[in-house]
Every structure is written in C-alpha cells, then in structure tokens.
C-alpha positions as CSV (number, residue, x, y, z in Angstrom):
1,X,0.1,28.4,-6.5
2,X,-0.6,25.2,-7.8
3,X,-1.0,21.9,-5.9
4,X,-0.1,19.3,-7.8
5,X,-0.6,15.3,-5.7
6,X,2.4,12.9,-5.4
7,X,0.5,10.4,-3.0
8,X,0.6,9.4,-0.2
9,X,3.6,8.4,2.5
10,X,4.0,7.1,5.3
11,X,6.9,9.4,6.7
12,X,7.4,8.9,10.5
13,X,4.9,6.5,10.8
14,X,1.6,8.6,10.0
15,X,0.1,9.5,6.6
16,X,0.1,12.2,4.8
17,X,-0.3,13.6,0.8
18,X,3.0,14.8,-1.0
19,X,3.1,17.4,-3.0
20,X,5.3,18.8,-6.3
21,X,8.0,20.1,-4.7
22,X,8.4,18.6,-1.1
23,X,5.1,19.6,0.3
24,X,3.0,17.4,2.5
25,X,-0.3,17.4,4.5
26,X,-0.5,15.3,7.4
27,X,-3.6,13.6,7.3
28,X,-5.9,12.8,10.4
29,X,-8.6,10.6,11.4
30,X,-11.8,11.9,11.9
31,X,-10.9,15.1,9.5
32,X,-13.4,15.9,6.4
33,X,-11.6,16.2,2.9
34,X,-12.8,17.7,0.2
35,X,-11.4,18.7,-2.9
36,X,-11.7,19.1,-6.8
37,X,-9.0,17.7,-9.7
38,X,-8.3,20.5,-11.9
39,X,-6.9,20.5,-15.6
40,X,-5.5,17.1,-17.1
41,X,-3.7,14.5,-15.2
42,X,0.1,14.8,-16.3
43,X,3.2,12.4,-15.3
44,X,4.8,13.0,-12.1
45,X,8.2,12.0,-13.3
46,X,10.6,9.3,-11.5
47,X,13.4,9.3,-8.6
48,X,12.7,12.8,-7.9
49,X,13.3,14.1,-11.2
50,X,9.9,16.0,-13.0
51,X,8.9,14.4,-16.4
52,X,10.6,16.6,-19.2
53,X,7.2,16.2,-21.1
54,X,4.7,16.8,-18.7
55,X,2.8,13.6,-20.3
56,X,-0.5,13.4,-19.8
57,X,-1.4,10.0,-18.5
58,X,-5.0,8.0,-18.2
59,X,-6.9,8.3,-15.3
60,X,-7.0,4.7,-14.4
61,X,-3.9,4.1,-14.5
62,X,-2.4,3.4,-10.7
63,X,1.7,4.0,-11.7
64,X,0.4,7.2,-12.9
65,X,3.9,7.4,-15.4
66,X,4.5,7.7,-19.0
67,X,6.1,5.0,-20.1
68,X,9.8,6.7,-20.3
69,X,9.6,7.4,-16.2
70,X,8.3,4.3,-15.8
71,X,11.2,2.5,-17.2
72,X,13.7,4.7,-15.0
73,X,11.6,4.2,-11.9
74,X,12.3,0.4,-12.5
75,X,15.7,0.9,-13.7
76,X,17.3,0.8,-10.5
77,X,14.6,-1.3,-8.5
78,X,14.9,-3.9,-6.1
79,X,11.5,-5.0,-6.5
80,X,12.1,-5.2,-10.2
81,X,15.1,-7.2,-9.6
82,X,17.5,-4.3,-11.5
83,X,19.4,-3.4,-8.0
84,X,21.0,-6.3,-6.7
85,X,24.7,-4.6,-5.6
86,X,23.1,-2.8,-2.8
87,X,25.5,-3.4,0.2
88,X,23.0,-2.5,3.0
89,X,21.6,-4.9,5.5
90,X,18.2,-6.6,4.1
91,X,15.2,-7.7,6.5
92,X,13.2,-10.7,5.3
93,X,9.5,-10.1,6.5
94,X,5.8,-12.0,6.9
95,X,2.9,-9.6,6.4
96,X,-0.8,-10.5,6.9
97,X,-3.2,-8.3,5.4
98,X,-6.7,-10.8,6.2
99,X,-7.5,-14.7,6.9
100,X,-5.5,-16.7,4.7
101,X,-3.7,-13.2,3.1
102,X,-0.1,-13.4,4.0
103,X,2.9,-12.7,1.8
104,X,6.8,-13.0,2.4
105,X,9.1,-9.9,1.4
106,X,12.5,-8.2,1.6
107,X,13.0,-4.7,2.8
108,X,16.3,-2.7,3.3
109,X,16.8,-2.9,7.0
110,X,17.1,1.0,7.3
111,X,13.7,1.6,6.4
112,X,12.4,-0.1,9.3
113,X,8.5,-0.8,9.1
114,X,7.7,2.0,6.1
115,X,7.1,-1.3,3.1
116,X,4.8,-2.6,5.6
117,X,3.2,0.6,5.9
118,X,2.8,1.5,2.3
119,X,1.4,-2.2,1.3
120,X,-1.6,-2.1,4.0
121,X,0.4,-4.9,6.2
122,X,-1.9,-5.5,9.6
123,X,-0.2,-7.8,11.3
124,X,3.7,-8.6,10.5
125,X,6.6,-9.9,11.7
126,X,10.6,-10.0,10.9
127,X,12.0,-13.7,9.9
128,X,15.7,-12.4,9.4
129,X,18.5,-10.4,7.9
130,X,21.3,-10.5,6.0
131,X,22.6,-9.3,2.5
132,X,20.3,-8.3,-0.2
133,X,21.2,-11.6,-2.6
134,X,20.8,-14.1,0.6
135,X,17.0,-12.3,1.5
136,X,15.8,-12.4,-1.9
137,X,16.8,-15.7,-2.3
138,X,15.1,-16.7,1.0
139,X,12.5,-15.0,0.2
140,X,12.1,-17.4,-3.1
141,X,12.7,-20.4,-1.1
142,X,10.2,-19.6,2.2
143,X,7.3,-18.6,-0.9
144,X,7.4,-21.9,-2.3
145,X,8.1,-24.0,1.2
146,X,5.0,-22.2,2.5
147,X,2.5,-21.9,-0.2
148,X,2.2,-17.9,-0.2
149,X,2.3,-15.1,-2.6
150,X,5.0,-12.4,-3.0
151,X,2.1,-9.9,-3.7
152,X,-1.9,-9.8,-2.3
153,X,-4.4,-7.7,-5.0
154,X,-5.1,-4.7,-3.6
155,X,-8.9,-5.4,-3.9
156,X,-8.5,-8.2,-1.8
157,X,-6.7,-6.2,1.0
158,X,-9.0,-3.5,0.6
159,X,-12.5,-5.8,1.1
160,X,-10.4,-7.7,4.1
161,X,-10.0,-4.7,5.7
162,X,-14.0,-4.1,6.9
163,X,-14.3,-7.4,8.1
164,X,-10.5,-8.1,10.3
165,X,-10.6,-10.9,12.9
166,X,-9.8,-10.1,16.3
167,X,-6.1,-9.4,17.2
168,X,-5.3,-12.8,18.5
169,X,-6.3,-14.5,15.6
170,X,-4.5,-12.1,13.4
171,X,-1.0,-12.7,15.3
172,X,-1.9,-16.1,15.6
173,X,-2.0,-16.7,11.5
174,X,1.4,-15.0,11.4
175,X,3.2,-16.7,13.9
176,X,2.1,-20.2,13.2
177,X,3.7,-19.4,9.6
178,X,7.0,-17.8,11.4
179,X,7.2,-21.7,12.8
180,X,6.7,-22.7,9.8
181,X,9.3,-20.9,7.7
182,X,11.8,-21.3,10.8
183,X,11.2,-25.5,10.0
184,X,12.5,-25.1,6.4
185,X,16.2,-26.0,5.8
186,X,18.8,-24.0,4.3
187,X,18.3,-20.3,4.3
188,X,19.4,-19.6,8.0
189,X,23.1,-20.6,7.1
190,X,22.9,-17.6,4.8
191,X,20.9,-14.9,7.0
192,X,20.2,-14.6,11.0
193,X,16.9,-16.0,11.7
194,X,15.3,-13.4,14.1
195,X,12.5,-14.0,16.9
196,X,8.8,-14.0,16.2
197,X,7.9,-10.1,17.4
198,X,4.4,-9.3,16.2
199,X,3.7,-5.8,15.0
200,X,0.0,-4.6,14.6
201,X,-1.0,-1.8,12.3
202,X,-4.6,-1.6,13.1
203,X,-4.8,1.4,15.7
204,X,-1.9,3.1,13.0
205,X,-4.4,2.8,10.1
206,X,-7.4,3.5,12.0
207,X,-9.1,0.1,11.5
208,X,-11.4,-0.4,14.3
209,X,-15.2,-0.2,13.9
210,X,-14.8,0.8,9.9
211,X,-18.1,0.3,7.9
212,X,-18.8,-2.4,5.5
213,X,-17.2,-1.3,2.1
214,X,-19.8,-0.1,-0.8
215,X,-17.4,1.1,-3.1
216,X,-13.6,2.3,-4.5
217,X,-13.1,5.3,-6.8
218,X,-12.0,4.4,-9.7
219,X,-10.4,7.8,-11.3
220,X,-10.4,11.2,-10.7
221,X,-11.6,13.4,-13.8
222,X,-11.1,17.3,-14.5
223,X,-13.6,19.1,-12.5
224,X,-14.6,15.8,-10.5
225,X,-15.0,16.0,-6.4
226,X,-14.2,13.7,-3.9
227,X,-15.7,14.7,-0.4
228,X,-15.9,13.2,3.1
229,X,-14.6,12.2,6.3
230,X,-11.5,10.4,6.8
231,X,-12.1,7.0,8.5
232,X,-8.7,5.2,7.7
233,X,-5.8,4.8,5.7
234,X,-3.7,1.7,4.6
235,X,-1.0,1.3,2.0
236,X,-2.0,3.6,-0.4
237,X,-6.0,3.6,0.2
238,X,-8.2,5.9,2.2
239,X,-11.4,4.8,3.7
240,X,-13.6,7.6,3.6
241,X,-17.2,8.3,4.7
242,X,-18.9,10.5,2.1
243,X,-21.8,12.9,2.1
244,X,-23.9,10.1,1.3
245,X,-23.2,8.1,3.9
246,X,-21.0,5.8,1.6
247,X,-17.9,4.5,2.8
248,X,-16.0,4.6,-0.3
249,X,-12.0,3.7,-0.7
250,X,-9.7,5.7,-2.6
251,X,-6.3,4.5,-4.1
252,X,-4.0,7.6,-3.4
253,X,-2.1,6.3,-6.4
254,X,-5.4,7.9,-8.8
255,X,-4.9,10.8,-7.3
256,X,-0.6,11.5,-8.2
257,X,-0.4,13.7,-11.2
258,X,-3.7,15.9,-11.0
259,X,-3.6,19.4,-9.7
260,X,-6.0,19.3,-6.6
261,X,-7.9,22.4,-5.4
262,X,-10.3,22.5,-2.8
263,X,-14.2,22.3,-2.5
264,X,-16.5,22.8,-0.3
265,X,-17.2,19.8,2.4
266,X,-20.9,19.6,1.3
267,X,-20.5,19.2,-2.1
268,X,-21.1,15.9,-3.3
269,X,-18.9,13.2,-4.7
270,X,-18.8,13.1,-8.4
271,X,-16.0,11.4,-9.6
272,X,-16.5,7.4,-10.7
273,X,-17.7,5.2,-8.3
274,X,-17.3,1.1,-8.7
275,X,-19.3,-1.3,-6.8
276,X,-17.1,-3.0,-3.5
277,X,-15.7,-5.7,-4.3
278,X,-16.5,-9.1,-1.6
279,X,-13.4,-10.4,-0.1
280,X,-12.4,-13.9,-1.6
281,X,-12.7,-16.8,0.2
282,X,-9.0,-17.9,1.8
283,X,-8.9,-20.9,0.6
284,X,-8.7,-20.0,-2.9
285,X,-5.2,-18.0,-2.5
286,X,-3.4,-20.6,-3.4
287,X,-5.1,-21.0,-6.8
288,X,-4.7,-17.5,-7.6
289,X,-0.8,-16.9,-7.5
C-alpha cells in the first residue's frame, strides 16, 4: 500500500500528517520519525479532487500543485479574493508570531482557532465579526491604521520561534494593538467589536525549551531520509532533533506529493539541508511589507 503525504492539519486542535485517501497520523511530542521519499514527487490535486495527470512537480516548490490545480485551488478562495458571496459569519483576528510580528486576518467564524493554528500564530486574539465583505474590509482598514502586514515570511516565524519572550510580553504586544485597532473609527458600525481574550499556542505547539535553530530542509529527494525526534510543530513546520544533534525545521508543505516509506530511526538525515536563518530585527517590519 502506498503512502502518499498531503501535510499536515491541525484537526481537533493537535497535528497530525494526511494521507491520499483520508488517512492521518497523529503526531506527538517527544516521538522519533523517520522515514524515506520514494519515486518522484507528483501533484496532489485541489479541493479533494486527485490531479488527472499525476504531474510531477519540483521539489522546492511549497504549493506543491501543477499549475492547473493550482488555479482551481484559488478559484474559489477567500484568501485569493475569488469567494466573496459566502454568507457565513467572519471573525476578524490579531496574531503574533514574535516581537514586532503581528498580522491582522479574517477567518470564517466556524473554523474557530484552526487559521491560527495552521499559520504558526503564538499569541492571538479575536477583534470582531460580522459578514465576510465588512471583515475583509476591516481587515484592509486596521492593516494600514496600524502599520502591520497581512502575511509574516515563514522564515521569520520560524527563527522567532527559538528565541519567544516570556508569556506576558507576548499577550502584552497583542493587546496593546487590540487598543489600538479598537481607537480607529469606522469599522465597528459594520462588525461587532469583541473583547480582548488572549489565546496562547505555545504549550499546543510544544514551544518551551526548543534549541537554537541550525537549519530548515529545503526538499525532499527520491531515496532521501529525514530522521529524528519531534520537538514541536507550528503552522506547517516541524522542529525536529536529528541524529546529529541538529535541530532542523521542516516545512510539511515539502513533504505533500512524495510517497513516504519508512526507515530506520538511526539512519541519518540525507536530504538538503540550508543554514538557519537569524530572526530580523522588529523594527524593520515595517520596511518589508
């Protein structure tokens, strides 16, 4: 039976890998993984339907799609801005990812905190709710009145991740820009404003005490291995501890499309390996959005 990856989720709270046809495997900390990519890394198709030409895509490539899925997965996208008639309830959220890394979003209301979970969010909390057309065009207004991104690199979450703050400071960054956004005029006539509740994802991801970064994979290849003890996971990254004593992140992302069989838990990793990358200095964020 072949195992072919689909990432990572974050159903019910808790990670786990999906697999071609439904499958998943909960993940826990603590737990050693080890396991080879097999064959040649092939399209995983879009909104649950398989790629007609099992496309073989590069390796470095994080969507993972041929470019046909990849225009159906954003054909009916809110985050692409090609789903805007969706009656459901919209949530309007701050998310803090490291000191001076904070982003506003939107998020249908009925998938509670999974976004937060699958971007890497440490620290968040709700500003309000409303229709889909009234959040996103908060969410445009409370951007600019605020000075933060709608996106944070990945790299940059990952690096801020060895290094967090304590908790008070964390909550503290989050709710002094929940005053903030409450002090800007206009967008609570469209949506209900809702109280500052901080939600910490640190003890979810397994945060505390990780090691200093020394390096991400950057692809899987046939025949490659990736081996070592699961310290954390974040969005779609796993911190893990490696034979070598590395600790070493892996974007899940890499790994949708391969066929994945297993190897043994000494073995060492062999698949490309790029130098950490340092965290950038907060006061720069501005300057690079």
């Amino acid at each position: 039976m072949e195992w072919r990856c689909r990432g990572i989720t974050w159903s019910g709270g808790a990670p786990g890998l999906r697999w071609r046809g439904g499958r998943v495997s909960s993940l826990a900390y603590g737990q050693g993984l080890a396991f080879r990519a097999v064959g040649a890394r092939r399209c995983p198709g879009a909104r649950g339907n398989r790629c007609p030409l099992e496309a073989v895509v590069p390796g470095r490539a994080t969507g993972g799609r041929c470019a046909e899925c990849a225009r159906l997965d954003r054909a009916h996208s809110v985050a692409a801005d090609t789903f805007l008639d969706d009656p459901q309830p919209y949530r309007v959220y701050l998310a803090w990812f490291g000191p001076g890394m904070t982003k506003v979003g939107i998020t249908a209301e009925a998938r509670g905190e999974a976004r937060l979970l699958e971007q890497g969010a440490v620290t968040f909390s709700w500003l309000g709710r409303g229709p889909l057309m009234a959040a996103r065009r908060t969410e445009e207004v409370l951007r600019q009145a605020l000075g933060v991104p709608d996106r944070v690199a990945y790299e940059r979450k990952r690096a801020a991740r060895h290094t967090l703050p304590a908790a008070p400071v964390r909550v503290g960054e989050v709710e002094e820009l929940h005053r903030r956004a409450g002090a800007v005029g206009g967008w609570t006539e469209t949506l209900e404003p809702l109280e500052f509740a901080p939600r910490d994802h640190v003890e979810v991801f397994g945060l505390d005490g990780l090691p200093p970064l020394d390096g991400t994979v950057t692809e899987l290849v046939d025949g490659g291995v990736v081996s070592g003890r699961l310290l954390a996971a974040a969005g779609p990254d796993l911190h893990l501890l490696d034979p070598g004593g590395r600790c070493l992140a892996l974007d899940t992302r890499l790994m949708s499309g391969w066929a994945l069989q297993g190897a043994g838990a000494g073995d060492a990793m062999s698949v490309p390996v790029a130098e950490a990358v340092p965290a950038v200095d907060p006061s720069t964020q501005g300057e690079l959005f």
